[in-house]
Wavefront OBJ file of the C-alpha trace (Angstrom):
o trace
v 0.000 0.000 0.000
v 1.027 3.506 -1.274
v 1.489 5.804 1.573
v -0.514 8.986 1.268
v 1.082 12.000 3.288
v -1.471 14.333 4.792
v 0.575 16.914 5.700
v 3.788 17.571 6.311
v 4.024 21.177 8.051
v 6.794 23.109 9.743
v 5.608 25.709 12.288
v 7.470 28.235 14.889
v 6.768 28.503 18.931
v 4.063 31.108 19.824
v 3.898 32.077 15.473
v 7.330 33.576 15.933
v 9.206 34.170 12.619
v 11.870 36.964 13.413
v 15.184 36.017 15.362
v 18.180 37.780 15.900
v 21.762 36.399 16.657
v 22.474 33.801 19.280
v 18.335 33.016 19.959
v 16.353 30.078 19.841
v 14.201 28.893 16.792
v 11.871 26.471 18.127
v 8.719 24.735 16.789
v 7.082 21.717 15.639
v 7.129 19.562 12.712
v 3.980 17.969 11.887
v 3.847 14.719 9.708
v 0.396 13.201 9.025
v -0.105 10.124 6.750
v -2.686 7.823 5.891
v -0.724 4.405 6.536
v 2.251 3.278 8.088
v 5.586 4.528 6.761
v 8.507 2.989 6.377
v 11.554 5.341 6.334
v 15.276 5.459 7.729
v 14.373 8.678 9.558
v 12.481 11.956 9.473
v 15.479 14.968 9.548
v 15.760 18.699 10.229
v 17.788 21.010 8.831
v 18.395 24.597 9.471
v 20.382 26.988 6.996
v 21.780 30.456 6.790
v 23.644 31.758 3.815
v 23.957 34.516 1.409
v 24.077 33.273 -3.103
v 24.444 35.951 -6.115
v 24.199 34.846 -9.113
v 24.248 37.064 -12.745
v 25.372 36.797 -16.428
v 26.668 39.145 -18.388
v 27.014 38.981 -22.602
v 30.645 39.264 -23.977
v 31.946 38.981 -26.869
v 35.285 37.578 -28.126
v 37.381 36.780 -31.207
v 37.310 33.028 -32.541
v 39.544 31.526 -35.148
v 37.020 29.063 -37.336
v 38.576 25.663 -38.871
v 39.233 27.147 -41.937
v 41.326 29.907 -40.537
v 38.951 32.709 -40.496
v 39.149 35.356 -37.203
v 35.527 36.142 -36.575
v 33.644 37.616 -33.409
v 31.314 35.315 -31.409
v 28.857 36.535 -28.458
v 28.865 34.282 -25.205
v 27.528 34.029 -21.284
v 29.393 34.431 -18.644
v 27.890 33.601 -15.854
v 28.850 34.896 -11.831
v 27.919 33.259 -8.770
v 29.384 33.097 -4.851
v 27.815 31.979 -1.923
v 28.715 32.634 1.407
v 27.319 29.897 4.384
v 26.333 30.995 8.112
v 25.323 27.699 9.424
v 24.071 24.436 8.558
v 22.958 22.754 11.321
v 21.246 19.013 11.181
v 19.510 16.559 13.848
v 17.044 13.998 13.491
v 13.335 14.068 14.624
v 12.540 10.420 14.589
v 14.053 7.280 13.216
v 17.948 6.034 13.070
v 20.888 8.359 12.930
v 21.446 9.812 9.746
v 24.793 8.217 9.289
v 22.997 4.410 10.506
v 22.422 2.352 7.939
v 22.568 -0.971 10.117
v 19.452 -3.306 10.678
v 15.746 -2.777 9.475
v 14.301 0.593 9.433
v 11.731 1.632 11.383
v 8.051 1.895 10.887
v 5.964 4.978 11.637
v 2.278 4.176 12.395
v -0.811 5.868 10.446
v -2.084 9.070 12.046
v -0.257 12.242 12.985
v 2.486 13.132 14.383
v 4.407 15.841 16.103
v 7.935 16.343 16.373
v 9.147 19.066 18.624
v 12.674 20.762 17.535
v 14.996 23.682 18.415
v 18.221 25.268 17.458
v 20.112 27.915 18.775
v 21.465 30.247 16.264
v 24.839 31.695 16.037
v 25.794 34.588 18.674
v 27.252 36.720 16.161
v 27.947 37.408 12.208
v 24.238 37.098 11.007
v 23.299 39.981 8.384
v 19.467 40.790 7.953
v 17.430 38.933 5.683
v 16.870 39.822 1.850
v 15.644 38.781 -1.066
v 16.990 40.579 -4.471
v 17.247 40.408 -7.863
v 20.672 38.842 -8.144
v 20.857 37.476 -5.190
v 20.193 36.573 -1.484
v 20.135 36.264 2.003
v 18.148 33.434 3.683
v 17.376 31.576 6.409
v 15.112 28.442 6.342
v 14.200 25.170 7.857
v 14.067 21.959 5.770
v 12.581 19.103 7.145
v 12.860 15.165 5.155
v 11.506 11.841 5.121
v 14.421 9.668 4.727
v 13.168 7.146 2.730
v 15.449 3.767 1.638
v 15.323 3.240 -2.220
v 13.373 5.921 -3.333
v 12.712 9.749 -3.379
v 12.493 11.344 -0.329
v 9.733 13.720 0.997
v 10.625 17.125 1.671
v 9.098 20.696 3.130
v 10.939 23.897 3.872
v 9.697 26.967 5.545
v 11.908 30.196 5.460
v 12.096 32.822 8.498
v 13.844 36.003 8.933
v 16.985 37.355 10.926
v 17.807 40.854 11.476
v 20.771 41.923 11.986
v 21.123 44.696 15.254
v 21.099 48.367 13.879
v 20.133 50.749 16.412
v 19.160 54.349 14.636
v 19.433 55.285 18.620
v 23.123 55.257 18.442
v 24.794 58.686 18.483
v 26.063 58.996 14.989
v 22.731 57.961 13.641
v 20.862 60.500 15.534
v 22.565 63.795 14.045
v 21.251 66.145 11.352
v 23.144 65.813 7.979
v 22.822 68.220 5.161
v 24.490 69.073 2.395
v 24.546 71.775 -0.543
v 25.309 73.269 -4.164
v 25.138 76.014 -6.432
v 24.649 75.943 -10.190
v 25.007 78.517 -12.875
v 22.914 77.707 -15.409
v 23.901 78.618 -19.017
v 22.118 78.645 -22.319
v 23.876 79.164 -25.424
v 25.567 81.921 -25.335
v 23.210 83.513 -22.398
v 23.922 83.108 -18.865
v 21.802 83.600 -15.936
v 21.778 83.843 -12.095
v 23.035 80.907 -9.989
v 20.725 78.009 -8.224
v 21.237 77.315 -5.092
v 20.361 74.464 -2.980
v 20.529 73.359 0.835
v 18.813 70.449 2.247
v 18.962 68.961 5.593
v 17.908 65.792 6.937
v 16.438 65.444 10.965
v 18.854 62.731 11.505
v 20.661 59.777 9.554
v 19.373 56.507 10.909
v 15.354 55.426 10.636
v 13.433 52.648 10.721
v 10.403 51.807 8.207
v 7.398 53.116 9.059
v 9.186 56.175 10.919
v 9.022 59.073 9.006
v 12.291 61.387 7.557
v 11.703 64.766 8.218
v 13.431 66.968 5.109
v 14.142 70.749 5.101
v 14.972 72.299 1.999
v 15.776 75.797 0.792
v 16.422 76.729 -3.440
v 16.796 79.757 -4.335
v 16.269 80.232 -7.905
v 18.165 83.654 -9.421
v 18.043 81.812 -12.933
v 15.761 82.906 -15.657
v 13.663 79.984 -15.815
v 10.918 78.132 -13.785
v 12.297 74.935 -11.909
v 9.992 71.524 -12.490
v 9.910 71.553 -8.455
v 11.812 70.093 -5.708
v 11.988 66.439 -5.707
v 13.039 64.247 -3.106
v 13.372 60.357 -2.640
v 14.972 57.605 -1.337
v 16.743 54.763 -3.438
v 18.112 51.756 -2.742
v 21.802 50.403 -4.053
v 22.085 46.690 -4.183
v 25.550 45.526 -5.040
v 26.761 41.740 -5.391
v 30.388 40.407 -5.440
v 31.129 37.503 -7.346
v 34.538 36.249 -8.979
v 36.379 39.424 -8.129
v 33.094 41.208 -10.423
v 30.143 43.255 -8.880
v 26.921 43.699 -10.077
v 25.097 46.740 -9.471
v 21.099 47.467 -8.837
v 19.010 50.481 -7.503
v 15.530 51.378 -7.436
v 13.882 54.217 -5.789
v 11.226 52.989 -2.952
v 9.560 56.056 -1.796
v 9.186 59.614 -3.555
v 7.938 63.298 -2.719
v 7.781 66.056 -5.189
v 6.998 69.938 -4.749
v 5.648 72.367 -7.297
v 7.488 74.665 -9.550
v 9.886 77.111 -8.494
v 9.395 80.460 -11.006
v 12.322 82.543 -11.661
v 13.643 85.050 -8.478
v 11.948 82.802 -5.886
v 12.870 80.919 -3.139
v 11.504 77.598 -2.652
v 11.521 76.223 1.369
v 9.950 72.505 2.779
v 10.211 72.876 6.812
v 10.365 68.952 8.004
v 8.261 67.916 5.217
v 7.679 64.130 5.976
v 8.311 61.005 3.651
v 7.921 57.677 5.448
v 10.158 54.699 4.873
v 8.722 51.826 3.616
v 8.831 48.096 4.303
v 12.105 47.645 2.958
v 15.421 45.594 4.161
v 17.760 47.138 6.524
v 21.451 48.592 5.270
v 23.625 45.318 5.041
v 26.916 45.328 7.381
v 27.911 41.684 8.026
v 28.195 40.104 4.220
v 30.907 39.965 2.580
v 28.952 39.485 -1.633
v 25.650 41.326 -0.696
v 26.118 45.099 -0.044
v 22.691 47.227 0.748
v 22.988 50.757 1.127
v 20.452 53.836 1.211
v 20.707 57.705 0.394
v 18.073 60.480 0.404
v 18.339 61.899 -3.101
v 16.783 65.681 -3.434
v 16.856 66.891 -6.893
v 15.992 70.509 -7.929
v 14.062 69.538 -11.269
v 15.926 71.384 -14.444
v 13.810 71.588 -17.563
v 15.877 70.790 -20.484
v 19.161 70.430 -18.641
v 20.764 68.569 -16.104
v 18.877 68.659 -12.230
v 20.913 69.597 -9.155
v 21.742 66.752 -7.098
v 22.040 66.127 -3.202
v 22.903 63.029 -2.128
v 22.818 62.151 1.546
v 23.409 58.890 3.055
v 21.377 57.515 5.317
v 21.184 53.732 7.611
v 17.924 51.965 7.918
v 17.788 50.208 10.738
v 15.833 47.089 12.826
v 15.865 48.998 16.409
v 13.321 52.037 16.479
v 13.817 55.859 17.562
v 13.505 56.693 20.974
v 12.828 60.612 21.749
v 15.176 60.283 25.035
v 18.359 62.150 23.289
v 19.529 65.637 24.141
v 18.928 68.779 21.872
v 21.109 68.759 19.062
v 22.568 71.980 17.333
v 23.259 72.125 13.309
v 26.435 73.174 11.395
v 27.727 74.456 8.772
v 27.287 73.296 5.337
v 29.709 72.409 2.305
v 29.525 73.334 -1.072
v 28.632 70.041 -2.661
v 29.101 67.383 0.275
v 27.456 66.176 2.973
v 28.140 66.711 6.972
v 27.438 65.041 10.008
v 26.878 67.414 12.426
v 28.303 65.509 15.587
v 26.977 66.634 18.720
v 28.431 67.131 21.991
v 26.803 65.513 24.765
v 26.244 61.412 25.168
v 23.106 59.805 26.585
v 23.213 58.430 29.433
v 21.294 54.928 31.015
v 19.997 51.839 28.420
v 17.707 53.840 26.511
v 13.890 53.171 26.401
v 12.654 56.307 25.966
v 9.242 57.318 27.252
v 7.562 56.923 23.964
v 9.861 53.462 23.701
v 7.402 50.547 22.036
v 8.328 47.261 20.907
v 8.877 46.778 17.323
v 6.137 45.016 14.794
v 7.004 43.546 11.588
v 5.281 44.175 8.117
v 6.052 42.473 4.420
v 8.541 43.412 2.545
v 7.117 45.383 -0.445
v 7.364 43.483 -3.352
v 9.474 40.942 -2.373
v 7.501 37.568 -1.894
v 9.731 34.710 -3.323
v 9.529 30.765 -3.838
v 12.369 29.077 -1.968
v 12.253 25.853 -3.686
v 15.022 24.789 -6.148
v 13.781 24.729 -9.767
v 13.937 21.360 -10.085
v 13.707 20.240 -7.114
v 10.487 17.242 -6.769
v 8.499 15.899 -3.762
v 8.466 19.414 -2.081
v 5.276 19.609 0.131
v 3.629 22.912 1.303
v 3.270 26.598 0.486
v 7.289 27.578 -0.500
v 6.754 31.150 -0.437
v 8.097 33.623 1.580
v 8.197 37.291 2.217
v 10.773 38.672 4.446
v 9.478 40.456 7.492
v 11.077 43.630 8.784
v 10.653 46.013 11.949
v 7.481 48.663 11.283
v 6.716 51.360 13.210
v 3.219 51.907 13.305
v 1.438 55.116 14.147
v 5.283 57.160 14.370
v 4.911 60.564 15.962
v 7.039 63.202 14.471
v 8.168 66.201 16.935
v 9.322 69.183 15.047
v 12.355 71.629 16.279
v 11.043 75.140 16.183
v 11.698 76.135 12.466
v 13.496 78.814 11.492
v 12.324 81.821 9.499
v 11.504 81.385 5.890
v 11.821 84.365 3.552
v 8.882 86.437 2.946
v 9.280 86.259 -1.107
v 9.157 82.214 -0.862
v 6.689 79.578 -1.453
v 7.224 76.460 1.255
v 5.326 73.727 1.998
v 5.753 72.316 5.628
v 4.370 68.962 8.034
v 3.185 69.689 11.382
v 3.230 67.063 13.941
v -0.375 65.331 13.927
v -2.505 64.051 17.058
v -3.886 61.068 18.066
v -1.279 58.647 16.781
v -1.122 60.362 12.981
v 1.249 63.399 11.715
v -0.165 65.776 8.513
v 1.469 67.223 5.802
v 0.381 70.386 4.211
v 1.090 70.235 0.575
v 0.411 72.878 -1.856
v -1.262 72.671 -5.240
v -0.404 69.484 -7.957
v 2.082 68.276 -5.446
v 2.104 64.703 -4.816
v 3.798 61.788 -2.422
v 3.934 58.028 -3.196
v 5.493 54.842 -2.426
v 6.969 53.049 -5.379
v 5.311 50.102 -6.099
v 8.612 47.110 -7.453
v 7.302 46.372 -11.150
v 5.644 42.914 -10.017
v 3.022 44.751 -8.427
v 4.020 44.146 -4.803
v 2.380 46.326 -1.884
v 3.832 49.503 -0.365
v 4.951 47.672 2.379
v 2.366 49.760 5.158
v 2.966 53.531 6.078
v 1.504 56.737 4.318
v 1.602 59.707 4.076
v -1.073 62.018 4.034
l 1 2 3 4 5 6 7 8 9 10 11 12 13 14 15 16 17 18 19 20 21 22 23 24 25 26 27 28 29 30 31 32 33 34 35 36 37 38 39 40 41 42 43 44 45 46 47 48 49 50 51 52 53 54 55 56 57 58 59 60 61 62 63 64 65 66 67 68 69 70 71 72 73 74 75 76 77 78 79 80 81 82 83 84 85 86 87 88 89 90 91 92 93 94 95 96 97 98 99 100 101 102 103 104 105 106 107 108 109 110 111 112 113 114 115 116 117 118 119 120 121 122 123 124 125 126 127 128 129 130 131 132 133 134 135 136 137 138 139 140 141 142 143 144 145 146 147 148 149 150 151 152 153 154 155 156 157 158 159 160 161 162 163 164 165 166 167 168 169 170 171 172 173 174 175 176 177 178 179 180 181 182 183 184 185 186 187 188 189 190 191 192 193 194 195 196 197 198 199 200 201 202 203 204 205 206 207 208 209 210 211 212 213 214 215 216 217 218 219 220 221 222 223 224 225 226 227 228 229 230 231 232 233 234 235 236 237 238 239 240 241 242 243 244 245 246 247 248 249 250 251 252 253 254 255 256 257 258 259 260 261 262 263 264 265 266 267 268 269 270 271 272 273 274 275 276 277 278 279 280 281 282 283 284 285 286 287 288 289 290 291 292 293 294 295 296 297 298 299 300 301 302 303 304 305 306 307 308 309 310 311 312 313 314 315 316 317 318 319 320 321 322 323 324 325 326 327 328 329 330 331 332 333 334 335 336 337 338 339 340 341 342 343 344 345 346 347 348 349 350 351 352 353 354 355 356 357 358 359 360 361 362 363 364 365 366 367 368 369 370 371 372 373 374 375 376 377 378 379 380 381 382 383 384 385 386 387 388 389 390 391 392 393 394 395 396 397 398 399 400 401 402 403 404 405 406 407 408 409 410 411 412 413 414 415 416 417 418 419 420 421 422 423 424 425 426 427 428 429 430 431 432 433 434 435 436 437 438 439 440 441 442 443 444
């Protein structure tokens, strides 16, 4: 008789499915079938490691058989993988390595196999899922079965990696500016310049980055606006080659800026999506983050800020000390680094334990493509810290010009901030081009 298998389900303690370094992943492994089974052993595996994997089209010279030098295209393909842990024990049955005596029977019905593993103290980076490449962590559980295919089901979970945006050089202004003379033919006009400033350099999703602006336009011509967003860079190493990726996950945009005007946003508020945290611990998967803020040229080439910034898997606490802003660079960017430290271990009185939301746009099947007998839903969507309902508290804000048009965000009541937007301007999340979700926070 044909054994039938019910289910075969992997499941964590209390629905947990986000660790950090050096804790426990527990759970269950449930096996039901419909007759007794006769197998070596039922195993559990738990992995951690980091794959790329691109081609790239090249072309090279080929002599053909009759002595002809011609040009052929081929694929070169680039791959690397980089392994955390790999950790085995069996559930039920004989030793893995025991292939002495009869094997044992498992009766009809269901059954439940308890398991946990203790991961790694130290050297875990965040989970991700990209393109080219990526960082997982999953359980794989098999029916070790003598003289035919095995049964097999896999369920993936996420790590973060410890980045506290609490930490003192995350929680410092940075700003940065430029000036632009804009020339047309043989015409030349007045210069543009630019200053922006971000509230601090480390953030969370679902916290909100509060952006001050000022452009002064003494060209001839209307601006397109002020634009500002934030964009990932994805990098993998392979074969002493790197690959390079970016997208832009969340965008605001301002109105035009007419000739002889000045332009000002006072802590105008774009949230952070759902998106993974800045990668410090792998050595072939590099993420990174900047706020971008782009003066819009028409028919020329914009003016460009770019400001680096971490996103992190520990949330803001309002407990630090006043902080004072300097000077600014032509060009560059400056951490502004003040002088007091905090003091104590930090929960703030506004302190609230992290919650997790999707990634956006980043659901993936973690099944090899050609891989059979895999039971159970294989997909999986990273989960990263979310803070829900994030309170922004302005500094007072300095005066604006009388001649300018600005556009500002006042902290909101109630659990919700505002943002007061003038006419045809406009704030989104960017969508990745499957059509995945937002990944939670708004702005409104």
């Amino acid at each position: 008789m044909t054994t039938k298998i019910r289910a075969f389900v992997l499941s964590f303690s209390d629905g947990q499915e986000v660790f950090y370094s050096g804790q426990t992943v527990s759970g269950k492994c449930l096996l039901s079938i419909d007759a007794p089974l006769k197998a070596r052993g039922v195993r559990l595996a738990i992995k951690g490691e980091a794959h790329v994997f691109w081609t790239k089209l090249k072309s090279r010279r080929k002599e053909s058989s009759v002595g002809v030098d011609r040009g052929e295209n081929y694929t070169e393909q680039y791959s690397s993988r980089e392994v955390y842990f790999n950790l085995r024990t069996t559930l039920w049955g004989k030793g893995e390595k025991d292939r002495k005596g009869d094997n044992p029977v498992l009766p009809a019905g269901e059954h439940i196999m308890p398991f946990a593993f203790q991961l790694p103290s130290s050297g875990l980076p965040s989970s991700f899922e990209g393109e080219h490449g990526h960082i997982r962590y999953w359980l794989e559980a098999t029916v070790d079965r003598p003289w035919t295919n095995d049964y097999k089901t896999k369920r993936a979970f996420t790590v973060h990696d410890v980045i506290d945006v609490n930490l003192d050089q995350m929680v410092v202004p940075i700003e940065a500016n430029d000036e632009r003379t804009l020339c047309c033919f043989c015409c030349k006009s007045g210069p543009l310049y630019v200053e922006a400033r971000l509230d601090r350099c480390g953030y969370c999703p679902g916290e909100a980055i509060a952006i001050s602006t000022c452009v002064r336009n003494f060209t001839n011509r209307e601006m397109r606006g002020t634009r500002a967003r934030i964009v990932q860079t994805a990098e993998y190493f392979a074969q002493g080659s790197r690959h390079k990726s970016m997208r832009e996950v969340a965008l605001t945009q301002g109105v035009p800026i007419q000739s002889g005007l000045t332009d000002e946003w006072h802590n105008r508020l774009m949230t952070v999506p759902a998106i993974p945290p800045t990668t410090l611990q792998c050595r072939i998967i590099r993420i990174t983050y900047i706020v971008e803020i782009s003066v819009v040229v028409p028919n020329g080439v914009d003016v460009t800020l770019e400001l680096p910034i971490t996103i992190g898997t520990v949330p803001f606490r309002r407990s630090h000390p006043p902080r004072t802003r300097g000077g600014g660079g032509g060009g560059h960017h400056h951490n502004h680094h003040h002088q007091q430290r905090r003091h104590g271990g930090g929960g703030g009185g506004d302190s609230q334990p992290p919650t997790y939301a999707e990634a956006m746009g980043n659901t993936v099947t973690i099944g090899e493509p050609n891989e059979r007998y895999v039971i159970g839903d294989l997909r999986y969507t990273p989960l990263y810290a979310y803070v829900h309902d994030y309170h922004f508290h302005p500094s007072p804000p300095s005066a604006s010009s009388s001649s300018s048009t600005s556009s500002s965000a006042q902290a909101g009541g109630g659990g919700s901030y505002q943002q007061a937007r003038a006419p045809n301007e406009r704030t989104r999340l960017i969508q990745d081009a499957s059509g995945g979700g937002s990944g939670g926070g708004h702005t409104s």
